[in-house]
N, C-alpha and C positions, 0 to 999 in steps of 0.2 A: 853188617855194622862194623867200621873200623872203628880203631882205638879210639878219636878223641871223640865221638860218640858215645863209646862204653864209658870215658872218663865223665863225660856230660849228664848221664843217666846217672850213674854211681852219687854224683853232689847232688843231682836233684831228688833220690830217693834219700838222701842224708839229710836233706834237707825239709824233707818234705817228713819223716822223720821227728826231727828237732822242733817242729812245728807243731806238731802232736803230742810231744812230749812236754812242752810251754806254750799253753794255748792261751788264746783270750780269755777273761774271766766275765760277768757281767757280777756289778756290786748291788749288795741292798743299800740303800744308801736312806736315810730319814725323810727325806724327801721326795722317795723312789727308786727305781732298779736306772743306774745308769753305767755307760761302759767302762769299763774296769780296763786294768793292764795285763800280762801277762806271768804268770806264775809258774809254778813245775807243778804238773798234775797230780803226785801225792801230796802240795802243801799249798795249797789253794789258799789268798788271801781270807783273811777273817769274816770281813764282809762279803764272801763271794756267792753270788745266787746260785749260778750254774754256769756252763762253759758256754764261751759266747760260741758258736757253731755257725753263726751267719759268717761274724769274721773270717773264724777258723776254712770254712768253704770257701769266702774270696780267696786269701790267702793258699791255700791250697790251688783254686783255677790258677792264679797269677802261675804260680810254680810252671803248674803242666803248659801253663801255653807257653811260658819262657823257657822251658828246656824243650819241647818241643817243636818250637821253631829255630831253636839251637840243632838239634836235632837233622832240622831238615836243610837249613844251612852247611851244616858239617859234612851232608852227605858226598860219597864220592862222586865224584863226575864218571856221564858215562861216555867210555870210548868207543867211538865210531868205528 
């Protein structure tokens, strides 16, 4: 693994990270449970049901497959 790979991996586990740490919320809402915004996980909005985890899992694949096609891009070339 060269550098700008180790720099690639390092933002995507910060990332991936900060994501977890302000997840999706899903609200109760008078009308029903609908998608909420994102909050910091000890202060969860008022109305919030529980943590949207559908999002959160898109949101997360997206990550892994953009630094890891980063990843495979950055790779060194090999010499012949």
């Amino acid at each position: 693994m060269n550098k700008k790979q180790k720099v690639i991996l390092f933002i995507g586990i910060i990332i991936f990270v900060i994501m977890g740490i302000y997840p999706p919320w899903v609200l109760n809402r008078s009308s029903g449970i609908e998608a909420g915004y994102w909050a910091f996980i000890n202060d969860p909005p008022r109305t919030a049901k529980f943590i949207d985890l559908y999002r959160l899992g898109v949101q997360w694949f997206m990550v892994a497959v953009v630094i890891g096609s980063l990843l495979v891009i950055l790779k060194d070339k090999k010499k012949d």
